[in-house]
ROZA-717894 format. One record per residue (C-alpha): x, y, z. Coordinates in Angstrom, 2 decimals. Each point is the difference from the previous one (the first is absolute). Layout:
BEGIN
        X        Y        Z
        X        Y        Z
...
END
This chain:
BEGIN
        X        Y        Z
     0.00     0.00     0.00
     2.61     2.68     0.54
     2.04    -0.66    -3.33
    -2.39     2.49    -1.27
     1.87     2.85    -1.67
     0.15     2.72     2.14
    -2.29     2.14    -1.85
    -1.92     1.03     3.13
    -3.51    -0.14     2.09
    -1.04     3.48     0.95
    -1.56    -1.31     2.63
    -2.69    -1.50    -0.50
    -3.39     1.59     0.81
    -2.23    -2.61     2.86
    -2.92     2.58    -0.43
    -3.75     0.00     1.62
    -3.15     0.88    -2.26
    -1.89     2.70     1.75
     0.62    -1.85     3.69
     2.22    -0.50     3.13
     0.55    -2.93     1.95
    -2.57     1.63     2.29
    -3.20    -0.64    -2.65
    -1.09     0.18    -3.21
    -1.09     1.98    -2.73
    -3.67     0.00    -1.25
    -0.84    -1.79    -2.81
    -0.92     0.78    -4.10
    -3.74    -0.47    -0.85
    -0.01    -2.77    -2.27
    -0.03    -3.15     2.54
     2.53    -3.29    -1.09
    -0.84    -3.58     0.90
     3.89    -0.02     1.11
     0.26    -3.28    -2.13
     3.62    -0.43    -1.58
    -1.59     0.17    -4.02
     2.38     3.27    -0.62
     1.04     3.37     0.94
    -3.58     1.21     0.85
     0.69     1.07     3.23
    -0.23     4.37     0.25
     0.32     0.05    -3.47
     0.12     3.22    -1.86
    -2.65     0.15    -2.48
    -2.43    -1.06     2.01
     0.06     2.44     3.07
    -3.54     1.76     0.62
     0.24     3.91     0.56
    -4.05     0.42     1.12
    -0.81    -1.06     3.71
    -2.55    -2.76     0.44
    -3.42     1.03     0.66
    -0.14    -1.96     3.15
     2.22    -1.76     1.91
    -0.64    -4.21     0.05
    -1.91     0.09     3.35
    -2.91     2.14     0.87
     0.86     3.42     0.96
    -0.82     0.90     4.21
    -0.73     3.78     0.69
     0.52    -0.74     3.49
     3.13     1.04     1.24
    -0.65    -1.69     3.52
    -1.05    -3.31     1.29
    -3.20     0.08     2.32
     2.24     0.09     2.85
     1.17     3.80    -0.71
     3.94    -2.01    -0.72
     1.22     0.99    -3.43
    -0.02    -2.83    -3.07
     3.57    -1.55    -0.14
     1.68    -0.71    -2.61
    -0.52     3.71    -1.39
     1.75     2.79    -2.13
     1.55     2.28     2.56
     1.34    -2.45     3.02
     0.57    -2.87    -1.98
     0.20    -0.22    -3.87
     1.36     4.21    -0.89
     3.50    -0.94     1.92
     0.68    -3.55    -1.95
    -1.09     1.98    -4.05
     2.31     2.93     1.31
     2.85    -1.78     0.61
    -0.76    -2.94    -2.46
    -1.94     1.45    -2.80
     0.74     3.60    -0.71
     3.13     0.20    -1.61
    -2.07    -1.86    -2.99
    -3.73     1.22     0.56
     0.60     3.90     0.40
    -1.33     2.62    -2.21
     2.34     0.13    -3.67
     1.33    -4.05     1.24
     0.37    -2.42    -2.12
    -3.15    -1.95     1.90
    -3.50     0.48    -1.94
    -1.26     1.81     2.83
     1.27     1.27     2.97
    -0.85    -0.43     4.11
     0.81     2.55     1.32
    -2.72     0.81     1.76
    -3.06    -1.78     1.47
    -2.21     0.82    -2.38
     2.20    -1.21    -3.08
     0.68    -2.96     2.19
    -3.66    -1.14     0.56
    -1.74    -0.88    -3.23
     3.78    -2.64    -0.53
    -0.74    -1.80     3.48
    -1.19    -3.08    -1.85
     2.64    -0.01    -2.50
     2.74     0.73     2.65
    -1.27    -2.92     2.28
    -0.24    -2.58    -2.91
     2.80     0.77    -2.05
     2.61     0.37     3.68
    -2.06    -3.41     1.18
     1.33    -1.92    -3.95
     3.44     1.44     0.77
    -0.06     1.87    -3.06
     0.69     3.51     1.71
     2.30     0.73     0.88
     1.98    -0.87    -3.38
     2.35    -2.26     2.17
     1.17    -3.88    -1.76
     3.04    -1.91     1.84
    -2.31    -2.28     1.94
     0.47    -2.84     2.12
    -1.34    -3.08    -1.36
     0.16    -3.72     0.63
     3.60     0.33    -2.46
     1.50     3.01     0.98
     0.57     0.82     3.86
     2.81     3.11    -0.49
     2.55    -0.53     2.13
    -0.57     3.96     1.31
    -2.43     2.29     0.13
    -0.56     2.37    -3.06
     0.74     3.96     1.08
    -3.25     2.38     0.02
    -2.22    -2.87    -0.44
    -3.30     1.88    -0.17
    -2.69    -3.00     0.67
    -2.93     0.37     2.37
    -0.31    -2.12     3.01
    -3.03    -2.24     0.21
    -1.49     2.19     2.28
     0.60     3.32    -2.31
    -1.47    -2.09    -2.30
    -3.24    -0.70     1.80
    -0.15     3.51     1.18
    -0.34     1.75    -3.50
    -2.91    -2.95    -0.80
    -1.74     1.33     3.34
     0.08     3.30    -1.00
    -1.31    -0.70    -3.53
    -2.96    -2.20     1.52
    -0.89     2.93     2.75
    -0.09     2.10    -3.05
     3.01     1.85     0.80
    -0.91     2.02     2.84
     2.16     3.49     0.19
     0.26    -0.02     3.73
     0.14     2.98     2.42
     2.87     2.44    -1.49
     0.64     1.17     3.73
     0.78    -3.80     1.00
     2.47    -0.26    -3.15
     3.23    -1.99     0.52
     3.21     1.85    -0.50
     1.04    -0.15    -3.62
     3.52    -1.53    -0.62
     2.24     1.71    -2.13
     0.42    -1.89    -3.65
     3.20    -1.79    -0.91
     2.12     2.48    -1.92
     0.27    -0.95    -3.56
     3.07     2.67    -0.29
     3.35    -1.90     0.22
     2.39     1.95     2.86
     2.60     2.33    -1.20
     0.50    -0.76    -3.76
     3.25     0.76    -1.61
    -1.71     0.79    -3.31
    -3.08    -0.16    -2.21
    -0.55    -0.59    -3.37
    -2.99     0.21    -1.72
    -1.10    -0.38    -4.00
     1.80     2.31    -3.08
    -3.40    -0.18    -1.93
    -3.52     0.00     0.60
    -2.27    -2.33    -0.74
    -3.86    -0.18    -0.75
    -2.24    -2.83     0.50
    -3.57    -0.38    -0.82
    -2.15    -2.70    -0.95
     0.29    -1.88    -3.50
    -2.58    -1.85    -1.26
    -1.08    -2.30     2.79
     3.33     0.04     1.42
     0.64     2.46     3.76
     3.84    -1.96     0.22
     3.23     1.22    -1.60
     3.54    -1.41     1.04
     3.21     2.84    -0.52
     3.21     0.01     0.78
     1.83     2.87     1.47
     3.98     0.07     0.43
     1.08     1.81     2.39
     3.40     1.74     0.91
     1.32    -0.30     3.78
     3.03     2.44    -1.18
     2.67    -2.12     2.47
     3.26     0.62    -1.43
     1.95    -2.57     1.83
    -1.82    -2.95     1.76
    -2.39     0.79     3.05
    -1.52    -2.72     2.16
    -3.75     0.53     0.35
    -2.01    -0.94     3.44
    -3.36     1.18    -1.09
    -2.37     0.59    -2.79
    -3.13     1.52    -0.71
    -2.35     0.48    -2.92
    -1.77     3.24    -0.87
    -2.94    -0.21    -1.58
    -0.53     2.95    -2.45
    -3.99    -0.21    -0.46
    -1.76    -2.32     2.77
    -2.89    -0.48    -1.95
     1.52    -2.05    -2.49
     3.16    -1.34     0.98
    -1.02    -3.26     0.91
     2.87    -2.30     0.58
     3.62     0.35    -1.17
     3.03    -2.65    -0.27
     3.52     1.59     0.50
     3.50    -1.31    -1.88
     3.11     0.76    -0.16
     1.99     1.40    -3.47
     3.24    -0.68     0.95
     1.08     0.61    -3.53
    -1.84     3.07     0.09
    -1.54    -1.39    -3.56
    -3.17     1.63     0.50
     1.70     3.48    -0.19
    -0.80     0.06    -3.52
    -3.56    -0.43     0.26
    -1.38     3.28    -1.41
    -1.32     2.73     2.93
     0.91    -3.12     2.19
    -2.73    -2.02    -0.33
    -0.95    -2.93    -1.91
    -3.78    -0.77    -0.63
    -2.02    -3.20    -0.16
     2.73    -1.65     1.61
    -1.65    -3.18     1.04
     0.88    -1.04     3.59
     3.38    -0.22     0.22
     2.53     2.80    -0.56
     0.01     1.01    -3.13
     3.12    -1.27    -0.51
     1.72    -3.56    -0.11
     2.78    -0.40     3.23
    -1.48     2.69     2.69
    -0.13    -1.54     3.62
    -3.72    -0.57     1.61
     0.57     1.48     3.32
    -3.39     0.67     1.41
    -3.86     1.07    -0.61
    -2.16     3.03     1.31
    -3.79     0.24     1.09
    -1.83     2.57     0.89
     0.40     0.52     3.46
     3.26    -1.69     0.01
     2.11     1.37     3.04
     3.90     0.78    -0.98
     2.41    -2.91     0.26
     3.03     0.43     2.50
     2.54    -2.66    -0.06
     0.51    -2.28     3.00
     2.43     1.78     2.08
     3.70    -0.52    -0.98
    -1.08    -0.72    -3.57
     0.65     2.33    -3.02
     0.03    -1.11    -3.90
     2.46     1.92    -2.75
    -1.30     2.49    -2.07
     2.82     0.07    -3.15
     1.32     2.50    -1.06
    -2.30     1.17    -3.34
    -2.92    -2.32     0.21
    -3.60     0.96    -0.23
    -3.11    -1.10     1.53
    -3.00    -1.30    -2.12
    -3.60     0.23     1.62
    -2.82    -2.47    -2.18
    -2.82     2.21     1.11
    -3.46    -1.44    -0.59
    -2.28     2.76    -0.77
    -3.89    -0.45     0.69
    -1.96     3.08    -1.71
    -2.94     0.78     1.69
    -2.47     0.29    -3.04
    -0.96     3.28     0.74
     2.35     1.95    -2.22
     4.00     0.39    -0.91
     2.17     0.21     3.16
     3.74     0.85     0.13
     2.66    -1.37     2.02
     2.98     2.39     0.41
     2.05    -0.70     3.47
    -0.19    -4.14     0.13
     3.61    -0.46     1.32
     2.36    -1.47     3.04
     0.77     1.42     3.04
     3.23    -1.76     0.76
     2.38    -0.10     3.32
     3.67    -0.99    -0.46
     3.63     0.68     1.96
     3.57    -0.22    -1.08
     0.86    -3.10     1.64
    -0.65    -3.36    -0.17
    -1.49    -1.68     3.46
     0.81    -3.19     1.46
    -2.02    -2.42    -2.42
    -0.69     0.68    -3.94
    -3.25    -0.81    -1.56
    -0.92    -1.38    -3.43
    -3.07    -1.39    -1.47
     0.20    -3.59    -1.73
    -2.68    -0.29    -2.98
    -0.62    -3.89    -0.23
    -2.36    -1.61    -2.14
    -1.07     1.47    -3.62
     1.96     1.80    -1.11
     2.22    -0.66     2.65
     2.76    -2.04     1.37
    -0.85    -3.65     0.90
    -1.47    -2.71    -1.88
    -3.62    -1.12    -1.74
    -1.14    -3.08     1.62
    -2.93     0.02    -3.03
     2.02     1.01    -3.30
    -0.69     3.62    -1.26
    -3.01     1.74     1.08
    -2.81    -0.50    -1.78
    -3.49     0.08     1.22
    -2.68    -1.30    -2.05
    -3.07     1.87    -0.83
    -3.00    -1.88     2.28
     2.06    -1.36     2.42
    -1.14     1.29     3.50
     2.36    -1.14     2.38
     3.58    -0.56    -2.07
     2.54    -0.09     2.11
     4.58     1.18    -0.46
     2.20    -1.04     2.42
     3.80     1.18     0.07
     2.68    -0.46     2.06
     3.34     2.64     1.10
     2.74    -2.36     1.40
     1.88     2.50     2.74
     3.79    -0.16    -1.53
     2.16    -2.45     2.19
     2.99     2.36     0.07
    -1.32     2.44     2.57
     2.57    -0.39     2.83
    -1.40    -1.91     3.05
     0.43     3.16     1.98
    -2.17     2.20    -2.27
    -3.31     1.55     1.80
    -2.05     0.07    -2.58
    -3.93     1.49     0.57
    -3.45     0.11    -1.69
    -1.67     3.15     1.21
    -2.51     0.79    -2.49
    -2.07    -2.25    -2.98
    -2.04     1.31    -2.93
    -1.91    -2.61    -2.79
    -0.77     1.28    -3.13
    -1.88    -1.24    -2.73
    -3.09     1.63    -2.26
    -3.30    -0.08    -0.47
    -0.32    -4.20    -0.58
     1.55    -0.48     2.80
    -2.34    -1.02     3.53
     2.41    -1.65     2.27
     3.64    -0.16     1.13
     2.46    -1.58     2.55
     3.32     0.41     0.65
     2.20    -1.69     2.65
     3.26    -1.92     0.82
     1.31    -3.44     0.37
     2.65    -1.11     1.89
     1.39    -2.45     2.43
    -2.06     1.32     2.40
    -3.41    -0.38    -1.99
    -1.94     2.47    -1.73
    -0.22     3.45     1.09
    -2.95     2.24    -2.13
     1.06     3.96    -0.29
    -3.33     1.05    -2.38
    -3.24    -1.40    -0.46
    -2.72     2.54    -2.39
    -2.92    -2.83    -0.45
    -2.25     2.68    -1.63
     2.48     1.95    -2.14
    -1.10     3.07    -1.17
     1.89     2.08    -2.24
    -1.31     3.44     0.66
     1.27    -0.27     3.98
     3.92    -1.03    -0.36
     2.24     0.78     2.65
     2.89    -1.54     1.56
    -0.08    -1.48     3.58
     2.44     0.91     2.64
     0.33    -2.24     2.92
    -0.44     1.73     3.49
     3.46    -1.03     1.47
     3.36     1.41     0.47
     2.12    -1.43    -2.48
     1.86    -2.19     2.04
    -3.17    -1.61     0.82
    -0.85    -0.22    -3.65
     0.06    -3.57    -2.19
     3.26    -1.39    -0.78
     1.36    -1.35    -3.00
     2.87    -2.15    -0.65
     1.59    -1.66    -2.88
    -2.11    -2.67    -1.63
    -2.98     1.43     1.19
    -2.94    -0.29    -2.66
    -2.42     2.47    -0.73
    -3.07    -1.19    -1.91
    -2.80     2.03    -1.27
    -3.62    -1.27    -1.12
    -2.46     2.26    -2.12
    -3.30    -1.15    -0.87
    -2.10     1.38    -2.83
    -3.15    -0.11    -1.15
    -0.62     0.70    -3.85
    -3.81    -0.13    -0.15
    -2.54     2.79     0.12
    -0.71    -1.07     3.35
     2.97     2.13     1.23
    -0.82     3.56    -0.11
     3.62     1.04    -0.77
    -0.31    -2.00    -3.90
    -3.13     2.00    -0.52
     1.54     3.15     0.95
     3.43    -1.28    -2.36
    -1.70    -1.27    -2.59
    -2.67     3.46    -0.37
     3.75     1.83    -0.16
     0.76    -1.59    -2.79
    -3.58    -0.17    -2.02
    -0.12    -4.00     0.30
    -2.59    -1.60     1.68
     1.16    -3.46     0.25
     2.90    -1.52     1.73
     3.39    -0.24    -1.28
     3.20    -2.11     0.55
     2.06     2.47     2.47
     3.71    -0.20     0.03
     2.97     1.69     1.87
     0.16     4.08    -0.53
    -1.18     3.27     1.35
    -2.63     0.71    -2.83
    -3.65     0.39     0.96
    -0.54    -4.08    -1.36
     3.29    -1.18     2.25
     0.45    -1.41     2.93
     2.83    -0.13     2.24
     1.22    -2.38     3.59
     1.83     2.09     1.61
     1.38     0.43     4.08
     2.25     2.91     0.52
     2.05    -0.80     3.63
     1.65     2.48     2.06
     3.05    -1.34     1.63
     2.62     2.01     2.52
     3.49    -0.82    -0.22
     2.03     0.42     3.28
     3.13     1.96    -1.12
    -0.45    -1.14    -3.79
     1.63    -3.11    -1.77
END
């Protein structure tokens, strides 16, 4: 795993959708049966922007019970304090949320949505779960899921008809995470505008924008954030690395209708962006190189809002670096396809009507990594597109079989990488002769809401035979790993 080149991670984002590890974020109007057919889950596209008429239980106008005590669960002492911190950053006025909730009276006419939507796990937009094949061997940083008991109390609050409460008895509102990463060395933002606005039927556009950090000698980086330019439609976006700086000839900077990879064949994955996301800060003692002359590459996913043009002109990094090197050196792996390791299946090929075809590969850990060598996973991002629904990565050794990532309902609008919640001493090791295997699952039907959406890009309405590439009609099994280095090799 580390005879990767040392072309580097810039750290790589572990971001939360609209959410905190203290609750969740409400949820998008259009309600998913949370079954694993495709990357249905929050998609864009299919986000209502009118309130319901009526919440799903009956509304109460009483704002007591008989007794004179006030209804609990309600808005003010109990539901206002978990949608501030948890929900806001996505659902304010101008957000990238169809509607905002903000206020009780925005909040009310979603209760039913909120409750069913947080109950199916499908807000907040969160997708390393445990499962009866993947037990992490850490906990994931920021995890934003509810409790059971959360759970239950937005469900109670829908079925009392989601009383406001007595605004003199309201609990103390907590402050929101800050989404602003901590003294930044620099930001960088876009060289050209850019426009989007519905075409056709289509609301989604992928372009590339190449950024310059302006380093002239090497800098090690600790921290990253992205800026999004225009809320309302910068839905999700995928960041690289140029260390070639090849995309400095793409005119104004960007490149359009890019697909979903970079725009360019050898940039580095290094991490993915939400809305909401919270800025990534390296484990402590951890920095990555920034070389001397590279550029960064954002894959922003742009979701017009069918109401007329909008313009994106600031979309950029905010990006927090020092002079020196600290004690361990990180670099991100990319294993699977295209990657390093092997195919356990032949080249990948997925057959048009097949709903649950299956790749498997395999990264053998080099043997000639000294004995002595502390060697750490810290962070894990999967990536595939739209025909993907599942993936699995983990480990095999002589101690058994360890699993770092497990995304059973892949969705491809809602990538992000996962950073476990440990110092990095306490993070997974990895020795020589290690094996990493991966295992994406597709399905290639028009059950799978992610080959509708592909296939209406493209003006086909059947299936097709989907092979390895970034186009709209590829596919791709890919695990990008974050490892620290202790002093370097």
């Amino acid at each position: 795993m580390v005879s990767v080149s040392r072309s580097l991670l810039l750290t790589s984002l572990v971001l939360v959708a609209c959410g905190d590890s203290q609750g969740s974020t409400a949820a998008t109007a259009t309600e998913s049966t949370g079954e694993a057919t495709g990357n249905s889950e929050a998609s864009s596209g299919s986000e209502a922007t009118s309130a319901p008429t009526t919440t799903e239980a009956p509304p109460t106008t009483a704002s007591t019970t008989e007794a004179g005590e006030d209804v609990r669960p309600n808005w003010h002492q109990d539901i206002a304090p978990l949608v501030t911190a948890s929900c806001q950053s996505c659902h304010a006025s101008g957000g990238i949320a169809p509607f905002a909730l903000m206020t009780y009276e925005e909040a009310k006419p979603w209760a039913g949505v909120m409750a069913s939507d947080v109950a199916q796990g499908i807000m907040p937009p969160w997708h390393a779960l445990e499962t009866d094949e993947c037990q992490p061997p850490l906990p994931y940083l920021h995890d934003p899921r509810l409790s059971d008991d959360q759970k239950d109390m937005f469900q109670q609050w829908a079925d009392l008809g989601a009383p406001e409460g007595d605004p003199a008895l309201a609990a103390p509102l907590p402050t929101p995470p800050s989404l602003d990463l901590a003294n930044p060395t620099k930001s960088i933002t876009m060289s050209t505008p850019l426009t989007v606005d519905k075409v056709g039927n289509s609301l989604d556009f992928f372009h590339c924008l190449s950024l310059d950090p302006g380093n002239d000698a090497p800098v090690y980086v600790d921290g990253i954030q992205v800026l999004a330019g225009n809320p309302k439609i910068v839905h999700h976006v995928l960041i690289y690395v140029d260390a070639g700086a090849d995309s400095a000839s793409w005119p104004g900077g960007v490149k359009q209708n890019c697909g979903g990879g970079a725009g360019i064949g050898n940039a580095q994955l290094i991490g993915g962006w939400v809305p909401g996301g919270m800025p990534m800060v390296a484990p402590t003692g951890v920095t990555t190189e920034l070389p001397a002359g590279a550029r960064l590459i954002l894959n922003v996913h742009y979701h017009a809002t069918g109401g007329g043009p909008e313009e994106d002109s600031a979309t950029g990094l905010a990006l927090r670096w020092s002079d020196t090197a600290a004690e361990w050196s990180t670099f991100f792996t990319l294993i699977g396809a295209p990657g390093v390791g092997e195919s356990l299946n032949g080249p990948l090929m997925i057959p048009a009507g097949e709903a649950a075809h299956v790749e498997e590969y395999e990264y053998v850990v080099p043997d000639n990594i000294p004995a002595f060598a502390d060697v750490r996973v810290w962070t894990v991002l999967n990536h595939m597109h739209k025909v993907g629904v599942d993936m699995r990565v983990w480990v095999e050794n002589a101690g058994g079989e360890t699993c770092l990532l497990h995304t059973p309902k892949w969705d491809f609008n809602w990538q992000r990488s996962y950073q476990y919640d440990a110092p990095i001493t306490e993070s997974f090791r990895v020795r020589g002769g290690d094996r990493v295997r991966l295992r994406c699952v597709y399905n290639n039907t028009m059950s799978n809401p992610g080959v509708v959406e592909m296939l209406a890009e493209a003006g086909l309405d059947a299936p097709v035979d989907v092979g390895l590439g970034e186009g709209t009609l590829d596919e791709m099994c890919l695990t990008g790993v974050g490892v620290a280095i202790k002093g370097g090799l």
